[in-house]
SEBA-702243 format. One record per residue (C-alpha): x, y, z. Coordinates in Angstrom, 3 decimals, padded with zeros to 6 digits, always signed. Example, Ala and Ser with C-alpha at 12.3 -4.5 7.8 and 13.67 -1.06 7.14 Angstrom:
// SEBA-702243
R         px         py         pz
R   +012.300   -004.500   +007.800
R   +013.670   -001.060   +007.140
This chain:
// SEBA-702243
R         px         py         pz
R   +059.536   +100.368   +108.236
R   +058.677   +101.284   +111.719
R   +054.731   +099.829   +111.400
R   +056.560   +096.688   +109.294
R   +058.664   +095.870   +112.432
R   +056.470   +096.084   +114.808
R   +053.915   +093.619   +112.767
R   +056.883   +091.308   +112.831
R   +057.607   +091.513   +116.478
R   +054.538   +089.984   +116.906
R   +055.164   +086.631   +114.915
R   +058.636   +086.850   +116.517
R   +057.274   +086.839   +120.166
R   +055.944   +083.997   +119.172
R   +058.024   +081.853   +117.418
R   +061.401   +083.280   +119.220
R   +061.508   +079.765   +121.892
R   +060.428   +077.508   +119.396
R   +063.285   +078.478   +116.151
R   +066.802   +079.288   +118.121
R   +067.905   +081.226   +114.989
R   +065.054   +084.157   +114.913
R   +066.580   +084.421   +118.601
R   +070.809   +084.932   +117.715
R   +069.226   +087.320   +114.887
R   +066.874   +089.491   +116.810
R   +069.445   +089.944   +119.475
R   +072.009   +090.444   +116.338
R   +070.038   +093.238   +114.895
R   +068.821   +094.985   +118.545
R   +072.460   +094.925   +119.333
R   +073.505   +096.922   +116.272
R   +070.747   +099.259   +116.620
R   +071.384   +099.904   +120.455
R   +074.932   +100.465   +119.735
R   +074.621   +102.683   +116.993
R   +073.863   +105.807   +119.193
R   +077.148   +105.616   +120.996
R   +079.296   +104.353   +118.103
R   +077.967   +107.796   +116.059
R   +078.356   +109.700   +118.550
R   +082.081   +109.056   +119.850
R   +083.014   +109.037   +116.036
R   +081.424   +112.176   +115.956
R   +083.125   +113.892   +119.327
R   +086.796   +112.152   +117.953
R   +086.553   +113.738   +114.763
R   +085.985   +117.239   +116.184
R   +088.155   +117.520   +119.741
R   +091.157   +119.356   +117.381
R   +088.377   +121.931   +116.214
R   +087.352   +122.658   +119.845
R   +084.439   +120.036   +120.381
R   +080.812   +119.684   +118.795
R   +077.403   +121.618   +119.402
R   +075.436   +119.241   +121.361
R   +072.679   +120.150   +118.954
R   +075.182   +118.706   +115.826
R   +075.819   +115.701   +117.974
R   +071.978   +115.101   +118.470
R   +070.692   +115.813   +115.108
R   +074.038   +113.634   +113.789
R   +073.037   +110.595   +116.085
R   +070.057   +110.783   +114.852
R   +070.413   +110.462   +111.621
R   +072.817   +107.588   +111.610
R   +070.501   +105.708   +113.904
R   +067.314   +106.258   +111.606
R   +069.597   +105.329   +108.625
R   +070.818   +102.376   +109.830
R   +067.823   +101.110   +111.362
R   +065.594   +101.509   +108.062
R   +068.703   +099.644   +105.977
R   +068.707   +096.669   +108.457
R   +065.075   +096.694   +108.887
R   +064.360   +095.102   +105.517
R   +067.062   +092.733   +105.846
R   +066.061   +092.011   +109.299
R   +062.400   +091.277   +108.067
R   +063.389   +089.171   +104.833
R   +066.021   +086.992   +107.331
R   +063.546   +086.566   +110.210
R   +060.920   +085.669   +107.984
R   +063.122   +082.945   +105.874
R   +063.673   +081.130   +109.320
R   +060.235   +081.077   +110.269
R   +059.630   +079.794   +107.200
R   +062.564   +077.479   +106.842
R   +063.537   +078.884   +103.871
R   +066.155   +081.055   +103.587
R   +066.330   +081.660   +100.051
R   +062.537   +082.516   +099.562
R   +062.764   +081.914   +095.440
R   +059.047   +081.738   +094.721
R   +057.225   +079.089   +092.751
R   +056.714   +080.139   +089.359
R   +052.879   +080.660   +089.881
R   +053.335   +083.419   +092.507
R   +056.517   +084.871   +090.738
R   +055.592   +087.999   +089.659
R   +053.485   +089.145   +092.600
R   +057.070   +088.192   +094.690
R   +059.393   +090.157   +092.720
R   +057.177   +092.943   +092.041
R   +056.791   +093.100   +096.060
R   +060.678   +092.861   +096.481
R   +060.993   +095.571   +094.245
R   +058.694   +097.756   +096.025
R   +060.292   +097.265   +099.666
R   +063.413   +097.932   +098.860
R   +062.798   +100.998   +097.177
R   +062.673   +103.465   +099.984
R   +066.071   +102.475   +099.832
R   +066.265   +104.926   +097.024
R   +064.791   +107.318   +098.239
R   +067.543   +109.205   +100.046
């Protein structure tokens, strides 16, 4: 996901000024990312002040993992959304000549998914 995202940061440098929706969602999904840490990480400290507070190492490793997991689920919708309004089409059904390479492709990304 990571190498996928950065490939698409490039078209988005690009085309960011010119299409004013890949701006509201890039700064939509680098918002939710950014915020994650601290959102996991209070949630964390609140649900274990009555047992005396959290191992910083717990809190790390916890923060962590919720960041990672959230960025990799939004990543592919970030991708598919980013690329629809480059594209001006948000709905991305494929002609019927190109079908099966599309779906067999959108099968395949959103497997790792899965893979938890």
């Amino acid at each position: 996901m990571v190498a996928g995202i950065i490939g698409l940061l490039s078209l988005v440098s690009k085309t960011v000024y010119r299409i004013p929706g890949v701006l509201a969602l890039a700064i939509g999904f680098l918002a939710i990312i950014a915020a994650s840490p601290f959102v996991s990480a209070v949630t964390m400290m609140k649900f274990y002040w009555k047992d005396g507070g959290v191992s910083l190492e717990n809190l790390l490793w916890t923060v962590f993992v919720v960041t990672s997991s959230i960025f990799i689920a939004l990543s592919a919708f970030y991708s598919d959304w980013c690329l629809g309004l480059m594209l001006g089409d948000l709905t991305g059904m494929p002609s019927s000549d190109n079908a099966p390479l599309y779906w067999t492709y959108f099968a395949a990304k959103r497997l790792s998914m899965l893979c938890w």
